[in-house]
N, C-alpha and C positions, 0 to 999 in steps of 0.2 A: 422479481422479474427473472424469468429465466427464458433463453434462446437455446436452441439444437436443432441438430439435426435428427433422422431417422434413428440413428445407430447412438446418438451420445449428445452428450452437452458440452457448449461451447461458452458459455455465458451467464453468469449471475450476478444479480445486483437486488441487497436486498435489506433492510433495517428488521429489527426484529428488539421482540420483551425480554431479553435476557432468557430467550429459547436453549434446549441441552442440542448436545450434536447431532442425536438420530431423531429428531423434531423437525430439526433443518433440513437435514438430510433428506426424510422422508418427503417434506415440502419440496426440494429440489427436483427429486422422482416422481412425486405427482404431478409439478411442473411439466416435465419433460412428458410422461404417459398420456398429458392431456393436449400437448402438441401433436402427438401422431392424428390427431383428426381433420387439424389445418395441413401437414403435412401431406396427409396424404388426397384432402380437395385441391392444393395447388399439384399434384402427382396426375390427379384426375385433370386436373384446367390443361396440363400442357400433353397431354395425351389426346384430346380435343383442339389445342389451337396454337400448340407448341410448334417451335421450328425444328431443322432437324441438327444435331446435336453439331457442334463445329470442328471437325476433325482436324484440328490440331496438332505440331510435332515440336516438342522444345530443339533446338539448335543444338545441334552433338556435342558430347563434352569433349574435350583437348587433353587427352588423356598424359599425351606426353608432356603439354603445358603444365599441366595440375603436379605432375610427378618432379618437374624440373622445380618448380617452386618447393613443392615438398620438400624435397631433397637441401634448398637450402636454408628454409626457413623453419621447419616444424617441429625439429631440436632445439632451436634457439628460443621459437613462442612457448614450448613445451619448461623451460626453465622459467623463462620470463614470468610463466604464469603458477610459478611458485614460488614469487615473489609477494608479500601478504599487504605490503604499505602501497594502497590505491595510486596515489599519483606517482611513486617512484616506479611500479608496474606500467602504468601508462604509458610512463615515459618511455621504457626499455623495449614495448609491445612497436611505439612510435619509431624506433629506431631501425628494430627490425624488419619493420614493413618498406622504411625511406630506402635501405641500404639495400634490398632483396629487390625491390621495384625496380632501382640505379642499376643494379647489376644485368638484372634482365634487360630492360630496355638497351645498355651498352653492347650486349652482345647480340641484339636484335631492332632496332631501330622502329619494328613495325606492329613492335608491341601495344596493346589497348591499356593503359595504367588504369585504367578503370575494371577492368578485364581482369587486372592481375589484384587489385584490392578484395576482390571479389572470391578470389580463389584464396587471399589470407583469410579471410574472414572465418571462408567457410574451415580453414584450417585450425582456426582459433575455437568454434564452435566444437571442433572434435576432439581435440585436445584436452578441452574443460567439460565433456561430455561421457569423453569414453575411460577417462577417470573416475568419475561419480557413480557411472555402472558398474564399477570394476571396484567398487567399495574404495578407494583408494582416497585421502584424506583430499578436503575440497580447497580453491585457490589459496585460503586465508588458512589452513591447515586444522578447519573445523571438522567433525563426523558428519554427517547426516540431520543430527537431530540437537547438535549443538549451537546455543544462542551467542550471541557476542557478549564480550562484558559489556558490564549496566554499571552505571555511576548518574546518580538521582540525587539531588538537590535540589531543597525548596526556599521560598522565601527569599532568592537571591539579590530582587530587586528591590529595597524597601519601602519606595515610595509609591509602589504600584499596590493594589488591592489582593492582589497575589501573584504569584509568578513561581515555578520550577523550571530548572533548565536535567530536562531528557536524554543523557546519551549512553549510546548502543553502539558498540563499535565505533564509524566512521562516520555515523549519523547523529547530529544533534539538532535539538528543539529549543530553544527559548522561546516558553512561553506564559504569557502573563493573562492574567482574570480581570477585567473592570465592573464593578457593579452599577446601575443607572435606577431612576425609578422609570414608571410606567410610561410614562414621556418618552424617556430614550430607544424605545422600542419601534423598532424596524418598521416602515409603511408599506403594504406590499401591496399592489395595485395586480390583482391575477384574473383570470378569464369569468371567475366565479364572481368578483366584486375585490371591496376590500379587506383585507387581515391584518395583525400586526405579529409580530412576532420576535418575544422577548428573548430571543438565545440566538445570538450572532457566535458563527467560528469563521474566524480570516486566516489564509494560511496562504504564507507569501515565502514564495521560494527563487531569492534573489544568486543571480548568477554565478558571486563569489562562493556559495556555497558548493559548487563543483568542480572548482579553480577558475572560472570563467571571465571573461570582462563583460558587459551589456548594458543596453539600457533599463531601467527598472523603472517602470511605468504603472497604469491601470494593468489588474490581475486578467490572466487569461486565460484559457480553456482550462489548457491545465492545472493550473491554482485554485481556481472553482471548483472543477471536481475530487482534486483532494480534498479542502476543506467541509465540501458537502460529504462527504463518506466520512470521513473525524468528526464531524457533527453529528451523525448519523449512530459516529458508535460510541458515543456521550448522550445522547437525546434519552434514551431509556433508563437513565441513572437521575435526571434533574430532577429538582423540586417542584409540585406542583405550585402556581402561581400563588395559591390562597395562606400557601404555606412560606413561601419563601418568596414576596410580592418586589422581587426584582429584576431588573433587565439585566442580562449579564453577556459579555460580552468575552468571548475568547481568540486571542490572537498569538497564534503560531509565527515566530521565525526561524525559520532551517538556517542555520549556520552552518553547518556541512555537511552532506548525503553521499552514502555509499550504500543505496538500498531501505527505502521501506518508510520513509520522511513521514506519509501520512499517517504511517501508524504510531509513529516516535509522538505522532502531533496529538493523537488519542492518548498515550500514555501520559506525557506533560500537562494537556489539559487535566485530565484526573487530577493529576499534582495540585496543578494550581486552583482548581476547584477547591479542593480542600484546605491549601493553603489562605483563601479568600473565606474562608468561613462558609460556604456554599455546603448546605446537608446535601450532599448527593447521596443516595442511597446506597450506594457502593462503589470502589473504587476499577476503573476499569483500565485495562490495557489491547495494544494490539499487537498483533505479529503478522509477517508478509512472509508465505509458504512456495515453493518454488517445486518446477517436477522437473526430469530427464527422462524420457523414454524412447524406447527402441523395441520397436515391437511388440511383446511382450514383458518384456521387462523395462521396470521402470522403478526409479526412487524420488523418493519428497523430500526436500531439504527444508530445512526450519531455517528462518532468518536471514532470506536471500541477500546477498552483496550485489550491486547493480549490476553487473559482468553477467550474476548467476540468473539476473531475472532475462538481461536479452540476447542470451547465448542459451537459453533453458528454454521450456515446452509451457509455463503456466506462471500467471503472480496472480497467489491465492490469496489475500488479503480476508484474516479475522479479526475482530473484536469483540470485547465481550469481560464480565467479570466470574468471578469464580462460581457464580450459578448458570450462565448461561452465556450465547453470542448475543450482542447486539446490530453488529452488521458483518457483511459478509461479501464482500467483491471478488467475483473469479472472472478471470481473460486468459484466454490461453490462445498458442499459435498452432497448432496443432486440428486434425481433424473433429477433436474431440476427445473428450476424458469416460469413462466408466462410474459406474456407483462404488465400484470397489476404491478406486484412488482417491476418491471424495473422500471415503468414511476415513482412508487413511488420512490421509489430509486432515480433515477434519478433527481426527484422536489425536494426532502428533501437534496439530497445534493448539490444543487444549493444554495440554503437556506445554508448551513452551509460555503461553500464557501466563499459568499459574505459577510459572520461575519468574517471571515478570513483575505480576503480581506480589509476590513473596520478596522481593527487592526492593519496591514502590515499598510495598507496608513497615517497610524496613525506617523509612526515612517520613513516611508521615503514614496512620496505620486511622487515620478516621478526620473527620473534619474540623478546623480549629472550632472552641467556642461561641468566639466572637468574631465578627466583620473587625474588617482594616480599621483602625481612625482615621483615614483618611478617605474612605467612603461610607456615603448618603447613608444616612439612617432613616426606617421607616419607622414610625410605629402606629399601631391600631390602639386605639382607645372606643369602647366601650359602654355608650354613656349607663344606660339599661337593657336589662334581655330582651330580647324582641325588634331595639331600634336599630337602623343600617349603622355601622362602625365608620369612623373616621380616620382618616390616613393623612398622616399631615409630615413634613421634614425638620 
């Protein structure tokens, strides 16, 4: 699925066979070439029955306001923000804003603190922008195209069916594999009739994972559509059913996020896939790609920290094993990206992939022999050629 506009694309969302990058690519651009035909009948509709355009003025900037905050805060967030431990950054970012807000308001009573939040922010955003342009090393003291470290362990939990705990930086996964028979599979009641479908991924991202307090309940938007896109880029590695006639069942816990959780949740499943004895055809990882631009110039970051994905222009989100992607999410905030930034995008995180990769295979490098002892055994027996097989527990 891809959305844009006339000029660029804004939008992809998309599962795929373990496709190479200019496969993708190409798919992307014929997407978007074959937009320009609705484009330009909705161009036609409102030239016929359009109103007339809303002449609009944004509300003038406070030039002197913006300056007076600069002046005492954008030295302080400019250190703050080379600070690399997330919540001790937090903290110091929080102080800066409380004590610069206090000060203004004291000398001015008729201040909007909402007004002035607004003006740190944007201050914040330029700070960790016009850095990245400027080559200059990013918050956490990475290049451009450097991953965090990885530490991968499997089999942590032993009385689960498999289980690996994933972490990358300041983002971890524990996540485990259950196996089911045919029974345990999913009932899905959809507009076509009914289906079942034997590969559940649950991916539940409870609040303590980002320092937080709240309540943890039934999953919600957001949790859904992580775990459907980590599904998404595990789906093309599973066993056909005839081959491997199990329900299987993967569950994602974020223990802590600083950037790119669903894709930790891709990598961990692999893990635990294999630690389950699951043949997956190969083992698969993800990474979450990030842009900054200005114009014309502009740079890709490989393995955004959360800071970089909503203070940056794009969270590019790939998966995929060392032949090919298997899914691909891009949103960006921006008018729109080029074919050019994709293909970068897209090479540079192939590149970080197969460092991924190359880690994972470090710590389990293919799929154990045998299922747990502690889950279901199928087996087919065969009375004669010819007759239907029997599957019993």
């Amino acid at each position: 699925m891809v959305a844009g506009t006339e000029a660029a694309v804004l939008m992809v969302e998309s599962e795929a066979e373990l496709l190479s990058e200019d496969t993708m690519l190409g798919a992307v651009v014929f997407g978007h070439e074959q937009q320009q035909i609705v484009i330009q009948n909705i161009n036609d509709l409102v030239k016929e029955a359009g109103k007339p355009r809303w002449d609009w003025q944004p509300e003038a900037v406070n030039e002197a306001l913006n300056a007076r905050v600069a002046a005492l805060a954008e030295a302080r967030l400019s250190d703050a923000y080379r600070i690399t431990d997330k919540q001790e950054r937090y903290a110091q970012v929080d102080v800066i804003k409380s004590e610069t807000i206090a000060a203004l308001v004291a000398e001015d009573e008729t201040l909007d603190e909402n007004e002035l939040g607004e003006i740190l922010h944007a201050i914040e955003k330029n700070v960790v922008r016009s850095r990245v342009l400027a080559g200059e090393p990013r918050i956490d003291g990475r290049e451009k195209d450097m991953i965090r470290g990885l530490d991968v362990r499997t089999g942590v939990l032993p009385r689960t069916h498999g289980s690996a705990l994933f972490t990358r930086g300041e983002t971890q996964a524990l996540v485990t594999a259950t196996l089911g028979t045919a029974r345990d599979a999913q009932v899905l009641d959809e507009l076509m009739g009914e289906r079942t479908d034997s590969f559940l991924f649950h991916y539940n991202f409870p609040p303590y994972s980002v320092g937080e307090t709240g309540m943890v309940g039934s999953p919600k938007r957001r949790e859904i559509g992580h775990g459907r896109l980590a599904k998404r880029g595990v789906l093309a590695v599973m066993p056909e059913m005839d081959k491997f006639p199990y329900t299987v069942r993967v569950v994602s816990e974020i223990t802590e996020s600083n950037g790119s959780s669903s894709m930790a949740s891709v990598c961990g499943a692999s893990l635990a896939l294999m630690d389950a004895g699951v043949p997956i055809k190969a083992a698969v990882a993800g990474i979450a790609m990030g842009l900054v631009k200005e114009g014309d110039n502009f740079v890709v970051l490989s393995d955004i920290l959360g800071d970089e994905d909503h203070l940056g222009d794009m969270d590019f989100k790939v998966a995929g094993s060392r032949d090919g992607i298997s899914a691909l999410q891009m949103d960006i905030k921006i008018e729109g990206i080029t074919k050019e930034i994709m293909q970068v995008a897209l090479n540079q995180a192939k590149g970080a992939r197969l460092h991924i990769l190359g880690v994972m295979e470090q710590a389990i490098n293919a799929p154990r022999g045998d299922i747990s002892q502690f889950a279901p055994r199928i087996h087919t027996h065969q009375d004669q050629p010819g007759q239907d097989q029997r599957r019993y527990r």
